[in-house]
N, C-alpha and C positions, 0 to 999 in steps of 0.2 A: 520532530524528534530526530529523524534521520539526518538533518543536516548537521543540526547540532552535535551531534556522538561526531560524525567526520570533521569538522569542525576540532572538537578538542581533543579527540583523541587521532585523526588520520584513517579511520578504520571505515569500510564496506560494512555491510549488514554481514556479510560470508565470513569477513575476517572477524570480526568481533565477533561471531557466533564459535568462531574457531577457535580466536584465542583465551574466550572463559569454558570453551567445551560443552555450549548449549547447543542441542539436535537442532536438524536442516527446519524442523517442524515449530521451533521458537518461535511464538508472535510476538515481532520487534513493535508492538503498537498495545496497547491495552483494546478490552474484547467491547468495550461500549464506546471509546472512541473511532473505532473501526466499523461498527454500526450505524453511528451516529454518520460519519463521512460519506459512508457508504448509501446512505437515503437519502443527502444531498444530493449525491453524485446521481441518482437515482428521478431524484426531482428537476434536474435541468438535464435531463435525456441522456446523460452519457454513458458510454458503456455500449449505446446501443447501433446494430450497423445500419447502413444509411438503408432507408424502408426504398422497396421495389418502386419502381415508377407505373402506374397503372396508363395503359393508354382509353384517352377517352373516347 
């Protein structure tokens, strides 16, 4: 979605929040496509920092 809006219209998430006058707090994503990503992302480990290295 984020590319696309820069794409046709030229605009940041900052600026286009700026120039319809939507708060810093706007979800530029809908709230079950952002879930949904977010448990993928969740299922192939990412997000996550690298685990300590235990000595054997």
């Amino acid at each position: 979605m984020r590319q696309g809006r820069r794409r046709a219209r030229g605009a940041s998430p900052e600026r286009y929040r700026e120039k319809w006058g939507l708060p810093l707090a706007y979800l530029m994503a809908a709230a079950a496509y952002a879930a949904q990503r977010s448990e993928l992302a969740k299922l192939h480990g990412l997000g996550r920092r690298a685990a300590a290295k235990t000595a054997a």
